[in-house]
Backbone as a printed PyTorch tensor [residue, N CA C, xyz], in Angstrom:
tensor([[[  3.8960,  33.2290,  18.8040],
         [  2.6980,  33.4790,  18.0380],
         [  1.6450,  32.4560,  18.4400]],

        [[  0.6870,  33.0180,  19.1810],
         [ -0.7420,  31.7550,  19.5100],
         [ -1.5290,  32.2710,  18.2100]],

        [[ -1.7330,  30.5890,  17.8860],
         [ -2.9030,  30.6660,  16.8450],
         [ -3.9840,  29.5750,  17.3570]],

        [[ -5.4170,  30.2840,  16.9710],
         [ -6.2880,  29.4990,  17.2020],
         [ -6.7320,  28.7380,  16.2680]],

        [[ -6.6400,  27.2910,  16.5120],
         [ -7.0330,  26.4970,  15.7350],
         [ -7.8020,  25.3090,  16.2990]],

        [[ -8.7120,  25.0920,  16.0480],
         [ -9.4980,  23.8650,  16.4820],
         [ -8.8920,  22.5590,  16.2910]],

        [[ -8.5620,  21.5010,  17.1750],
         [ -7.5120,  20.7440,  17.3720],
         [ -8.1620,  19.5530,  16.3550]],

        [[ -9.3460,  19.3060,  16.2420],
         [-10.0370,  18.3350,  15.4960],
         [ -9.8140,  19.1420,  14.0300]],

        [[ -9.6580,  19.7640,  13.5640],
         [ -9.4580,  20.6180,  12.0080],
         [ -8.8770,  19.4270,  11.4520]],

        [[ -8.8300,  19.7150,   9.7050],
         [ -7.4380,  19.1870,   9.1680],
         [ -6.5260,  20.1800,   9.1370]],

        [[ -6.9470,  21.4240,   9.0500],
         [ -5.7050,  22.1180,   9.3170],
         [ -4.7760,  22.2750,  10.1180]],

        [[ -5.4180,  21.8410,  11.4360],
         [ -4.4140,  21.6150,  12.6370],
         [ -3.7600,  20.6130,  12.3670]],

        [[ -4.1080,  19.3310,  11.2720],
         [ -3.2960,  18.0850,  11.3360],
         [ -2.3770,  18.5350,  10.7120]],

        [[ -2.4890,  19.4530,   9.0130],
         [ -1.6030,  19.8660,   8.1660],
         [ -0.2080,  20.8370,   9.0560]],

        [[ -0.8400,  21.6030,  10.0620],
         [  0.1760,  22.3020,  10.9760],
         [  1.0580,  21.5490,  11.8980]],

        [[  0.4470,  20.3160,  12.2540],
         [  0.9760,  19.5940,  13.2490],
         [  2.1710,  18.9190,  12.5580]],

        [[  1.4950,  18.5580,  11.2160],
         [  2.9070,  17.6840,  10.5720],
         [  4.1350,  18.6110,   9.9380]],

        [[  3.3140,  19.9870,   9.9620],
         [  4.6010,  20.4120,   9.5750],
         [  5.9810,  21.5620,  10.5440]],

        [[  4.8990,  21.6870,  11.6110],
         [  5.5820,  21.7690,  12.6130],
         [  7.3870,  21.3550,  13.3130]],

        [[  7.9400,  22.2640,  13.2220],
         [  9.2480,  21.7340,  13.7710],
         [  9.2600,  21.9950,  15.3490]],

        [[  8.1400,  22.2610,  16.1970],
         [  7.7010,  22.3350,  17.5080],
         [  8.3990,  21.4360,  18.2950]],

        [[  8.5730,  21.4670,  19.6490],
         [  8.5100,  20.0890,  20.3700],
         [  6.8210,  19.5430,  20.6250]],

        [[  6.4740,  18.3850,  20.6380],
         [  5.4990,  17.7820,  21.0980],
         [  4.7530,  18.6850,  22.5540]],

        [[  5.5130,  18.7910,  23.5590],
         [  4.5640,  19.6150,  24.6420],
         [  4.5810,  21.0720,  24.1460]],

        [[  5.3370,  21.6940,  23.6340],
         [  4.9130,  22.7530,  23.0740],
         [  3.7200,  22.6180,  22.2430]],

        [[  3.3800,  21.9860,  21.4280],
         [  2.4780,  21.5670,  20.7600],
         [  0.8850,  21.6980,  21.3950]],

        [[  1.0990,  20.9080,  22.5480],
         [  0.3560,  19.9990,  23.6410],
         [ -0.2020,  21.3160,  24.2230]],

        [[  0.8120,  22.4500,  24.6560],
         [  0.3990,  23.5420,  25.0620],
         [ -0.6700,  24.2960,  24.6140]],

        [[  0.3130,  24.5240,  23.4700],
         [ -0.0120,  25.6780,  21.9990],
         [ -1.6920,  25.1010,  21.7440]],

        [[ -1.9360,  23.4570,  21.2830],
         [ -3.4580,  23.4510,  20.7170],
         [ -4.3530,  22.7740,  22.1250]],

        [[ -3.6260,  22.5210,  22.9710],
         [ -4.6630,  22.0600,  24.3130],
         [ -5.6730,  20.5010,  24.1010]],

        [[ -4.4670,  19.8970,  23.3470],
         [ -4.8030,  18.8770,  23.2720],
         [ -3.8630,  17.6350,  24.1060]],

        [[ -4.1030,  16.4830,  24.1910],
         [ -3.3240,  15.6870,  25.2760],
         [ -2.2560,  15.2380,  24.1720]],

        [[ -1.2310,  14.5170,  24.6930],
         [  0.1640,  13.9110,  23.8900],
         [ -0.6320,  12.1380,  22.8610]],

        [[ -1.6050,  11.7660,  23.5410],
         [ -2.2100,  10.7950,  22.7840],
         [ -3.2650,  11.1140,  21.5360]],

        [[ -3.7830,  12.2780,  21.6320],
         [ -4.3910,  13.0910,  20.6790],
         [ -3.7500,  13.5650,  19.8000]],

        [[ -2.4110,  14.0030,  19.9280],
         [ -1.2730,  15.1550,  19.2330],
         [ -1.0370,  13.9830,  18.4460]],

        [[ -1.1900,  12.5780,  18.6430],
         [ -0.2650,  11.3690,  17.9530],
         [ -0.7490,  10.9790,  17.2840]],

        [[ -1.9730,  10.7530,  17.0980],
         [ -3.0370,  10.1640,  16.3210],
         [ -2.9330,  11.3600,  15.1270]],

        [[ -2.7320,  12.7930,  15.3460],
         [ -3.1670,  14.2780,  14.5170],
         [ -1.6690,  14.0090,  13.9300]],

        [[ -0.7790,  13.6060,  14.5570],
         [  0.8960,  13.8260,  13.3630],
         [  0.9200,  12.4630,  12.2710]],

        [[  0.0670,  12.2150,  12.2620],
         [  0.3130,  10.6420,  11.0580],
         [ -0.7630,  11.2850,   9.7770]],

        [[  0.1490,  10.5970,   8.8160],
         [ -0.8210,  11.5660,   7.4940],
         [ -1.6590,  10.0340,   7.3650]],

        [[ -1.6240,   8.5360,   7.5130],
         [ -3.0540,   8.0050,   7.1930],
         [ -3.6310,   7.8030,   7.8600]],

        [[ -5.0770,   7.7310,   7.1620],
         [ -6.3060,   7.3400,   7.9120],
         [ -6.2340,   6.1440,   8.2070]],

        [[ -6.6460,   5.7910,   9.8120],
         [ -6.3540,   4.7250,  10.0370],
         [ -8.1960,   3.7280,  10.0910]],

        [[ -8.1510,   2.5760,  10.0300],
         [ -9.6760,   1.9300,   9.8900],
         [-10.5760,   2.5000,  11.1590]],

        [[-11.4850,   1.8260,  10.9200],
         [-12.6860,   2.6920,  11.8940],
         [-13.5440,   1.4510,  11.9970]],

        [[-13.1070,   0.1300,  12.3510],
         [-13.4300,  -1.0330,  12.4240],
         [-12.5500,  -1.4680,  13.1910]],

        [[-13.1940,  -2.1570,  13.9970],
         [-12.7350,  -3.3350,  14.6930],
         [-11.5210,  -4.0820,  14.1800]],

        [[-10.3270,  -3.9330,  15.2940],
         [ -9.3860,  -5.2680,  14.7810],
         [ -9.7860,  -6.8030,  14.8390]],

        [[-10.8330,  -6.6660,  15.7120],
         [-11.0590,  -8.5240,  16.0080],
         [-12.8380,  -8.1470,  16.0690]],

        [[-13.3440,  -9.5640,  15.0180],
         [-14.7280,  -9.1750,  15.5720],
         [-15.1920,  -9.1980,  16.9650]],

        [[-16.5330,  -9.5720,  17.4420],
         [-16.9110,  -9.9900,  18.4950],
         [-17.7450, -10.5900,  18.3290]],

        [[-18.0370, -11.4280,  17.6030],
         [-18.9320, -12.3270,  16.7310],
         [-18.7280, -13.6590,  16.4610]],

        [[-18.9790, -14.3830,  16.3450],
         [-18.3480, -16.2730,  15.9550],
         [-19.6350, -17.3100,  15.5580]],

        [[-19.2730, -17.4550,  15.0110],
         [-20.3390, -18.4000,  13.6240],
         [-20.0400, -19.9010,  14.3300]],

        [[-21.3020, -20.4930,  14.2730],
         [-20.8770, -22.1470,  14.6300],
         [-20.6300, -22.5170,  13.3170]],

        [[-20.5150, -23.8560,  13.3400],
         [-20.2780, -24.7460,  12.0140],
         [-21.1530, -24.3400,  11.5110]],

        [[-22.4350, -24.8080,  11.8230],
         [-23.7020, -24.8060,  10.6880],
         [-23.7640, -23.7120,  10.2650]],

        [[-23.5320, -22.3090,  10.9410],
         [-24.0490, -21.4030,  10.5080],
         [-23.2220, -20.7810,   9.5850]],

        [[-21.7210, -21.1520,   9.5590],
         [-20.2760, -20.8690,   8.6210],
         [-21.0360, -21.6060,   7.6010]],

        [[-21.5610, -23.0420,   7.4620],
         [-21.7300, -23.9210,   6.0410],
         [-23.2260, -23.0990,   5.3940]],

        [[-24.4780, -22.4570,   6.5340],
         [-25.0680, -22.0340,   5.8790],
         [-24.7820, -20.5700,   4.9270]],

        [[-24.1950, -19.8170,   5.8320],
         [-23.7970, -18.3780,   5.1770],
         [-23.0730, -18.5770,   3.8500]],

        [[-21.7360, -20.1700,   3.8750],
         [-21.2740, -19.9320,   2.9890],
         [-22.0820, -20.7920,   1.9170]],

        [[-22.8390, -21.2980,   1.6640],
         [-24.1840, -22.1780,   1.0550],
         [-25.0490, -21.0710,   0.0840]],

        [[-25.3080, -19.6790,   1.3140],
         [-26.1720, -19.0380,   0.7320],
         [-25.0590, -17.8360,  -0.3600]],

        [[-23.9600, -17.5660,   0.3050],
         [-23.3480, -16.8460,  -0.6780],
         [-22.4890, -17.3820,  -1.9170]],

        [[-22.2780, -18.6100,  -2.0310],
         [-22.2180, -19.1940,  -3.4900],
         [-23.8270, -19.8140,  -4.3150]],

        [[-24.7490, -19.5020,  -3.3370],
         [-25.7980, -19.4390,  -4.2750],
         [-26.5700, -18.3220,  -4.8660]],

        [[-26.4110, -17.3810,  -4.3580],
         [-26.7690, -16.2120,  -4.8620],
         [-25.5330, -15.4490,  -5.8490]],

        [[-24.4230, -16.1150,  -5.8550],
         [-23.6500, -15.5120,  -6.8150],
         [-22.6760, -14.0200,  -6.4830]],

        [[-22.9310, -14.2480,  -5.0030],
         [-22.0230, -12.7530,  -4.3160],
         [-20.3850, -13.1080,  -4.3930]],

        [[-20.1380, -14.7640,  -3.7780],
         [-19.0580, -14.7460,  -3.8080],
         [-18.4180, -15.7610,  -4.8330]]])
């Protein structure tokens, strides 16, 4: 049975997880790659941020930021 389903859907994710398929059958069936299919079989959302910034504060600017956010009462 081919079904068309748009591989970005949630419904394709809901099919994917419940799938008793093999993986390249899968791969076939929605024409998506095996690193795509992997990311679509996990039910959480994973962050959408950076693991590491790319950013770095000198001293002064760590003592000013943290100066200005215990004076304004944020932190």
């Amino acid at each position: 049975m081919k079904l068309s389903l748009h591989a970005y859907a949630a419904t394709t994710r809901a099919y994917i997880q419940r799938s008793k398929r093999s993986v390249a059958e899968l791969v076939a069936e929605l024409g998506v790659s095996n690193p795509a299919l992997a990311r679509r079989s996990t039910v959480a959302d994973r962050p959408h941020t950076p693991r590491t910034l790319r950013t770095s504060l000198t001293a002064i600017e760590e003592r000013m930021f943290c100066e200005l956010r215990l004076s304004s009462a944020i932190g």
